[in-house]
C-alpha positions in Angstrom: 16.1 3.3 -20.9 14.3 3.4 -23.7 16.6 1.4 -26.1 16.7 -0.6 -24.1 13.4 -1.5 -23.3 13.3 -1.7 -27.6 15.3 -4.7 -27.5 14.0 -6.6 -24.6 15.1 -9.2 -23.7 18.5 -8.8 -25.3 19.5 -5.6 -23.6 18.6 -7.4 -20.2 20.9 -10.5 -21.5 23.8 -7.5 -22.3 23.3 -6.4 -18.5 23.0 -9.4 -16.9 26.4 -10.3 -18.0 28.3 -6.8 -17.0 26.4 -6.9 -14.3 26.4 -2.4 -14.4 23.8 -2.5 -11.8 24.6 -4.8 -9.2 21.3 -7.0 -9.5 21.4 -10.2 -8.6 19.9 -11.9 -11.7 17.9 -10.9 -14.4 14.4 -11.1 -12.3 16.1 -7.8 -10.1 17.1 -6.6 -13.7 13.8 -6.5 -15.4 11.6 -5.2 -11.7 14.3 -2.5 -11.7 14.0 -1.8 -15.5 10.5 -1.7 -16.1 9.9 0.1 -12.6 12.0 3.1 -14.0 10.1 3.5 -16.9 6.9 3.7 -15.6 7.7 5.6 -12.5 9.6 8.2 -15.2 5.6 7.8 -17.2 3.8 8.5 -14.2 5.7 11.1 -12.2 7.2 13.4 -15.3 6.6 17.2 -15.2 6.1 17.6 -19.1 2.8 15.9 -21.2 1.7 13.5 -22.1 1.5 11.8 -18.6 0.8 8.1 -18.0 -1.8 9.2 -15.3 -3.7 11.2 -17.6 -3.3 10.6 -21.2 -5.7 7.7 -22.4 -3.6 7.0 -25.6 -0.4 6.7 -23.7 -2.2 4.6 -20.8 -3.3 2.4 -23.7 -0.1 2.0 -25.7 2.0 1.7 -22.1 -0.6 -1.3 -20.8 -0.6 -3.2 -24.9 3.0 -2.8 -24.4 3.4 -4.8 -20.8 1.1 -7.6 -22.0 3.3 -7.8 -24.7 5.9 -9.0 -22.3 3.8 -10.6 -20.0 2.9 -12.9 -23.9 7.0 -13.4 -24.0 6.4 -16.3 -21.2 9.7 -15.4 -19.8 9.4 -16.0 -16.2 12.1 -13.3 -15.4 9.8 -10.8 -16.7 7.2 -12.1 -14.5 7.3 -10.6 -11.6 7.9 -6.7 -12.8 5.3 -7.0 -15.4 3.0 -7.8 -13.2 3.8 -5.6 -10.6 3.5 -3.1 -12.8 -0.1 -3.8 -13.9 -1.1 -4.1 -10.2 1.2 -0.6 -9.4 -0.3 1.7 -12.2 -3.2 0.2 -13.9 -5.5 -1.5 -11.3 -8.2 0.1 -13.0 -7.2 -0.7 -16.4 -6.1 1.7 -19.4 -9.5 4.2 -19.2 -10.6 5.2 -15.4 -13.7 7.0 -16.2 -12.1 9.6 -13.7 -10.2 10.4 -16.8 -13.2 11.6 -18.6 -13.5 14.9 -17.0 -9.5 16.1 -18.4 -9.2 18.0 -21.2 -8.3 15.9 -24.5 -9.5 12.7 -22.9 -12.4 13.0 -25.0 -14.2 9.2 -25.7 -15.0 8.0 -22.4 -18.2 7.9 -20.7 -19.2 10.1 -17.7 -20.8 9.1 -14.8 -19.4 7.3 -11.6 -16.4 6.0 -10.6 -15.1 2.6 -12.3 -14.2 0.7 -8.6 -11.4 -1.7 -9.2 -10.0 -3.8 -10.3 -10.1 -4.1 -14.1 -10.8 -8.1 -14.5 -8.6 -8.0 -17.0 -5.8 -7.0 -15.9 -5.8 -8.5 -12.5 -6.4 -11.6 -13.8 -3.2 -11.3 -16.0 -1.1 -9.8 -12.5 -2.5 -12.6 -10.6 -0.8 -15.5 -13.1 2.1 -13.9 -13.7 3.1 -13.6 -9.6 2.3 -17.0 -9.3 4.7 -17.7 -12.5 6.8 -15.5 -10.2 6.8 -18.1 -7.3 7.7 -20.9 -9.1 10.5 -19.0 -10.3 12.1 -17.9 -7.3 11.5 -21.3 -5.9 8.7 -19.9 -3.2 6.3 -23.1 -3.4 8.9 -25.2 -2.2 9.6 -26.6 1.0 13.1 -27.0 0.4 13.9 -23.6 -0.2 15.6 -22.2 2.6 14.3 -19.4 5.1 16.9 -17.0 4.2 17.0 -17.7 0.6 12.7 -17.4 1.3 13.4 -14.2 2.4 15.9 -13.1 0.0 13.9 -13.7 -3.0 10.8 -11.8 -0.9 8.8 -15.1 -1.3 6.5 -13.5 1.8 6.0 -10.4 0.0 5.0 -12.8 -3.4 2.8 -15.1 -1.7 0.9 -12.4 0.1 0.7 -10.1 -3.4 -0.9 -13.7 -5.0 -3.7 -14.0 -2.0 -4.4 -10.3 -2.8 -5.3 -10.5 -6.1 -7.3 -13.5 -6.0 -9.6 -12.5 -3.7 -9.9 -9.0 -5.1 -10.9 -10.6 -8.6 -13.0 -12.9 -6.7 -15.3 -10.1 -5.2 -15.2 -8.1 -8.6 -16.3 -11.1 -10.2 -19.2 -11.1 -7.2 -20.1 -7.8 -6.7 -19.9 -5.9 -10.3 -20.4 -8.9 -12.6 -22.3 -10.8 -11.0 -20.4 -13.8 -12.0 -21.0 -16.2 -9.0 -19.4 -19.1 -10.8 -16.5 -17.2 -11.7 -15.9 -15.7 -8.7 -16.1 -18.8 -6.9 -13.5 -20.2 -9.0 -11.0 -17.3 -7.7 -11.7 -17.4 -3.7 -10.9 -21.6 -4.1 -7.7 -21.2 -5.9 -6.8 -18.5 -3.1 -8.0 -20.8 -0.6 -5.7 -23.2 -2.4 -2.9 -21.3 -2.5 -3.2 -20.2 1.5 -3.4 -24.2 2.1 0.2 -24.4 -0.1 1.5 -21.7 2.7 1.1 -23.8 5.2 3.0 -26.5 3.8 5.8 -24.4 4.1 8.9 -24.0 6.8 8.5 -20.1 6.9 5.2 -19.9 7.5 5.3 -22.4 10.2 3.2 -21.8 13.4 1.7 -18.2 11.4 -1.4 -17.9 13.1 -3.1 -15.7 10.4 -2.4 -19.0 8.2 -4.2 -21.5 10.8 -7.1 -23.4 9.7 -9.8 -21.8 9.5 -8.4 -18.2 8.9 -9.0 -17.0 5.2 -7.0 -15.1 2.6 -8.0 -11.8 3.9 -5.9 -12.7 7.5 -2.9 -12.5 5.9 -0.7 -10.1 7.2 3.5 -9.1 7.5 3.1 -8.5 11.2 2.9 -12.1 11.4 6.4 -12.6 10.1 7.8 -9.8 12.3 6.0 -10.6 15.5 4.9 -14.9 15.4 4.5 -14.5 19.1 2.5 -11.3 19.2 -1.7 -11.1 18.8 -2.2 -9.5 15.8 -5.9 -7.9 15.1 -7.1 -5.7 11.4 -8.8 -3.3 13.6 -7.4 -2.8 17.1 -10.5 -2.3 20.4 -9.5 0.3 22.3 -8.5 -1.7 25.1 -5.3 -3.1 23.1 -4.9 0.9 21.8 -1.0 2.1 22.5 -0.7 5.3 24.3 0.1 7.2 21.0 -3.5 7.0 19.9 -5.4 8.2 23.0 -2.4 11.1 23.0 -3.9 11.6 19.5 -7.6 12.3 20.3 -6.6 14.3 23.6 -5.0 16.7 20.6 -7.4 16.3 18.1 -8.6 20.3 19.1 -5.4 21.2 17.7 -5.2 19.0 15.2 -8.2 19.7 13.1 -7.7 24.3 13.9 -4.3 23.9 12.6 -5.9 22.0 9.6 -9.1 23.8 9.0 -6.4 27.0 8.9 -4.4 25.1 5.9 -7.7 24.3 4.1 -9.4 27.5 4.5 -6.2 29.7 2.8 -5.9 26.9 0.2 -9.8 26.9 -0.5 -9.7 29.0 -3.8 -6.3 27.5 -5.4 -5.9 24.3 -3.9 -2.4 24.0 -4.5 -1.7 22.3 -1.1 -3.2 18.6 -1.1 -3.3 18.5 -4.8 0.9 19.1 -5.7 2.2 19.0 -2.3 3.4 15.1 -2.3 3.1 13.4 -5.7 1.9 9.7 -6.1 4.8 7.7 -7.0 2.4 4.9 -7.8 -1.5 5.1 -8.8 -2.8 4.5 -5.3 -6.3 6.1 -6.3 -7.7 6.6 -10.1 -6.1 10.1 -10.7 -3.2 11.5 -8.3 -4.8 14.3 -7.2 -7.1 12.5 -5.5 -5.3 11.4 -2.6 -3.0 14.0 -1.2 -0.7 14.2 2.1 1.0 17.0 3.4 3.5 15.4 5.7 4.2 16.7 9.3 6.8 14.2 10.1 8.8 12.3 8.0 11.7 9.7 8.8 11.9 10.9 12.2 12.4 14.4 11.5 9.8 17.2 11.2 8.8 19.2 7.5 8.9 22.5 5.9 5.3 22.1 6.2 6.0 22.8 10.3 5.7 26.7 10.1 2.2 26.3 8.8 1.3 23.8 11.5 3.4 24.8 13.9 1.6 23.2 17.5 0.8 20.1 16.0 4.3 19.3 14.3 5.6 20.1 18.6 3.3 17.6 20.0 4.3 14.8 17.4 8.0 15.5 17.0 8.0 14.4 20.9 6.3 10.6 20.5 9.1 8.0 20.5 6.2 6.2 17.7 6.9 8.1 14.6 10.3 10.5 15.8 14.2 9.5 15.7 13.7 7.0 18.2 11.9 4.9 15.8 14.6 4.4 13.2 18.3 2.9 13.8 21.1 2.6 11.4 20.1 -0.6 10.9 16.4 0.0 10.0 14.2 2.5 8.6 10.6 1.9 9.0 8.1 3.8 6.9 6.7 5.8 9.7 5.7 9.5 10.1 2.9 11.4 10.4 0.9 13.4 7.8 -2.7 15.2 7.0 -4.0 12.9 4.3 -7.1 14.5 2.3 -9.6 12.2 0.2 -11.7 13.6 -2.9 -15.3 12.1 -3.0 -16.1 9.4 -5.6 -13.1 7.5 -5.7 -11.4 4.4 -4.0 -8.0 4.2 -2.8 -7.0 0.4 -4.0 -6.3 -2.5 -2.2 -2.4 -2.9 -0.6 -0.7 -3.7 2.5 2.4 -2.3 4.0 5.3 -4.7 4.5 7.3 -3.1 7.6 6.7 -3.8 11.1 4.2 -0.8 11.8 0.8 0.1 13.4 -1.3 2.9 11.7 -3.5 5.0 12.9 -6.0 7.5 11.6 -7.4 10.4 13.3 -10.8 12.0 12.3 -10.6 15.3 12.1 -13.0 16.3 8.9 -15.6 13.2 8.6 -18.4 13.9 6.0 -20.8 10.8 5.2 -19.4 8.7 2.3 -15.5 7.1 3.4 -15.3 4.4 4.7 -11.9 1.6 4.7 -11.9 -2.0 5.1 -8.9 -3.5 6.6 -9.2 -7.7 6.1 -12.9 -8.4 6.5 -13.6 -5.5 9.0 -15.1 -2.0 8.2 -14.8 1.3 9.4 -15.9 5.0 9.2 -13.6 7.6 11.0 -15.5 10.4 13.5 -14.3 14.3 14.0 -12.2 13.4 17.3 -12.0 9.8 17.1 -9.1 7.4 16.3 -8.9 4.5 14.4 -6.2 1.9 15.1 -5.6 -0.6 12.7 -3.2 -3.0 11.4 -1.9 -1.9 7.7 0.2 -4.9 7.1 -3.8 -6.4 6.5 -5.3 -6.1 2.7 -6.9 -2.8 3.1 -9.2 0.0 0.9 -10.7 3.2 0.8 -13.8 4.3 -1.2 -14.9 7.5 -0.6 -19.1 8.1 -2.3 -19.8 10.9 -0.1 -19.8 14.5 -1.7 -16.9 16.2 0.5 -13.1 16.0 1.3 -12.2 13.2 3.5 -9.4 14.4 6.4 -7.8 12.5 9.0 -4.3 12.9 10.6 -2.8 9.6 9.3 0.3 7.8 11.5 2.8 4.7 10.7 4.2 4.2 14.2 6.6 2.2 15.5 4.8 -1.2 16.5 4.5 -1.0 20.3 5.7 -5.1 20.2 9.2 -4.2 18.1 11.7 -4.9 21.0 14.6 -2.4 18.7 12.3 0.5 18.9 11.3 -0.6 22.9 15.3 -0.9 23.8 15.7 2.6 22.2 13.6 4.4 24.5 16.0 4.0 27.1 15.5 2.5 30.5 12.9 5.3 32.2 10.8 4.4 29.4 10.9 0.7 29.6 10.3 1.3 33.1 7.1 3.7 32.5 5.8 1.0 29.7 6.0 -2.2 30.1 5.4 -4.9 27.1 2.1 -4.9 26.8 0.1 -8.8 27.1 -0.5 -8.9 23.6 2.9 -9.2 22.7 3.5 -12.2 24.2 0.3 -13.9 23.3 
C-alpha cells in the first residue's frame, strides 16, 4: 500500500491494466486505494494515529492536496472523499489540544465545521468527479447514472456547498462569500432537474432548496417524504419505543453507572471507521441489534435486546439475500462540546431516536428543521436528509438510536407475511 501510494499514479496505471482487484477503471482504483490507507491511519491499534497525532494529520492532509494539485480527474473523487471522510475539520481540531504530545494548539471551544479550506477543495473536486463519470449529462443512461453513483455525487456536491455557504455566514461573517456558495448550489440543484433520473423528484421541484435533497426520493418517487416526521405519519415501531422507554433508559442507566469510573464502554466499544465527530471517542454506540441479529452486548441489556429482537423494523425480516439495509438498533452516547458533521445515509431507511438521557445542550438538524430529544420521547426523522449534531451542553447525550426498515419498502412489507399485511396496511403516505 504504501509503495504504492509512492508512485502514484503509475502503480494505479500497473493495476489498472492486471486488473488484481476487479475495479472497473481507475476512478474504483484510486477510491479503493486511498480509502485503505486512511482507514488503516485512522483505525490502527499502535501510535501515531491519524485521529490524534497533529504532525501525522498534517503530513496525511499536504499529502491528499498534493493529489488533488495532480488535476487527474480519476483521483477526484477519492481525494475528496477523503477530505470530507477524515478531515472535515481540517488538520488541527482544537479537540486535539487536550491529548498529550499535541502541544501547539490553542484551548478553548470547539472548532465547529467545516474547515473552509478543505471543503472548498472537496467541493471542486466532486464536481470534477461528475463531469468524469458523465453525471451532468442527460444522455447518460439511468443505469449507467446509477452505476457510476451519480445520485450519491450530486447529492455529496449540494452538501458541501451549502455547508461552506453557512460557514462562510455564520463563523466568518463573509456574506458575499457565502452567497456565492448557496447560488452555485442553487445552480447545481437547477442542473438536476435537467436530468432523466431525477425526473418527477419532488425534493428537486421548484421552489425546494438544496437542503431537501434526500435518497428516499430515489427509492420511494411516489411516497411523501418529510426531514422530521409529526407524529401522525409515526410507524408503529416508534410509539412501541416510548411505551418501553422505562426499560430502555434502567437497562441503560445500569451500563452507565458500572462504567462511570473507567469508561471503557461508549469510549472502545465500537470504533469510528470514519471521523464522524472531532475525536472518536466522542461519539460512541454500543449496539443492541445489528444486521438483524442481536449482540454480545444482550447479557448486559438483556429486556431491551427481547423487545427489539421481535420488531419486523430492524430484525431478520428486514434484510433478504438480495439486500442488506444498514438497520439495527444501538445506545448511542454524545460527549458535550462537540458536533457530529453533516452526512446522509443512502439506503432506504427511517431513523429514529429515543430520549432516554436529555441534558440541555444537543440538539440535530435534519434539512432545515431542528430538534432537541426529551427523557421518554421519540424523534422520527428522515436520515437520508443532510443532518448534524452539536452538542454545547455540559453532560453525556443518550438516546436509543434505530435505522428501520422504511414502513413504504414493499420487499420488507411482502416479508412480513400475509397476517401482517393484513394487520398493517400501506400507510396513505406511501402513495402520495
Amino acid at each position: 500500500l504504501d509503495n504504492c501510494l509512492a508512485s502514484l499514479p503509475e502503480c494505479l496505471e500497473a493495476l489498472a491494466r492486471t486488473d488484481q482487484n476487479g475495479a472497473r477503471d481507475e476512478e474504483e482504483l484510486a477510491f479503493g486505494l486511498l480509502g485503505s490507507w486512511m482507514k488503516e491511519l485512522y483505525v490502527k491499534d499502535q501510535e501515531p494515529r491519524l485521529a490524534e497525532d497533529l504532525a501525522l494529520r498534517s503530513s496525511t492532509l499536504q499529502r491528499l492536496q498534493a493529489l488533488a494539485a495532480m488535476g487527474r480527474p480519476s483521483f477526484a473523487i477519492g481525494v475528496g472523499q477523503m477530505l470530507f471522510l477524515y478531515f472535515w475539520w481540517g488538520a488541527a481540531p482544537r479537540g486535539l489540544s487536550s491529548i498529550p504530545g499535541s502541544a501547539g494548539l490553542e484551548g478553548g471551544g470547539r472548532l465547529e465545521g467545516p474547515d473552509v479550506e478543505v471543503a472548498a477543495l472537496a467541493a471542486q473536486l466532486h464536481l470534477v468527479s461528475i463531469s468524469a463519470a458523465g453525471c451532468d449529462l442527460a444522455s447518460t443512461s439511468l443505469q449507467d447514472f446509477e452505476t457510476n453513483k451519480c445520485p450519491w455525487r450530486w447529492r455529496f456536491v449540494l452538501l458541501l456547498f451549502v455547508e461552506l455557504g453557512r460557514q462562510l455566514a455564520v463563523k466568518f461573517l463573509d456574506l458575499p462569500g457565502a452567497a456565492a456558495q448557496l447560488r452555485a448550489a442553487e445552480q447545481h440543484v437547477a442542473t438536476m432537474r435537467t436530468l432523466p433520473y431525477f425526473a418527477g423528484h419532488r425534493s428537486l421541484r421548484q421552489g425546494e432548496g438544496p437542503y431537501r435533497a434526500n435518497h428516499n426520493d430515489d427509492h420511494l418517487p411516489r411516497a411523501r417524504h418529510r426531514p422530521v416526521w409529526p407524529r401522525e405519519m409515526w410507524p408503529s415501531f416508534a410509539t412501541f419505543l416510548e411505551a418501553n422507554a422505562h426499560v430502555f433508559l434502567a437497562e441503560l442507566q445500569r451500563l452507565v453507572d458500572a462504567d462511570e469510573e473507567f469508561d471503557e464502554i461508549f469510549r472502545t466499544v465500537q470504533v469510528q471507521q470514519t471521523e464522524f465527530t472531532p475525536l472518536p471517542r466522542e461519539w460512541g454506540l454500543l449496539d443492541l441489534i445489528r444486521h438483524g441479529n442481536t449482540t454480545a452486548a444482550c447479557p448486559y441489556a438483556p429486556q431491551s435486546c427481547a423487545l427489539l429482537a421481535e420488531r419486523p423494523e430492524v430484525n431478520g425480516r428486514c434484510f433478504s439475500e438480495t439486500r442488506v439495509p444498514n438497520a439495527g438498533v444501538a445506545f448511542a452516547r454524545l460527549l458535550p462540546g462537540t458536533e457530529i458533521k453533516p452526512h446522509f445515509a443512502t439506503e432506504m431507511r427511517l431513523a429514529v431516536h429515543l430520549g432516554l438521557i436529555t441534558p440541555p445542550g444537543p440538539e440535530m438538524w435534519v434539512a432545515n428543521e431542528t430538534v432537541r430529544w426529551t427523557q421518554g420521547e421519540a424523534v422520527v426523522f428522515d436520515d437520508t436528509y443532510f443532518h448534524g449534531v452539536q452538542h454545547t451542553g455540559l453532560e453525556a447525550r443518550y438516546v436509543l438510536l434505530a435505522w428501520t426498515c422504511h414502513p413504504c419498502d414493499a420487499e420488507w412489507r411482502q416479508n412480513n407475511g400475509e397476517e401482517w399485511l393484513s394487520e398493517n396496511s400501506l400507510p396513505d403516505y406511501c402513495n402520495s
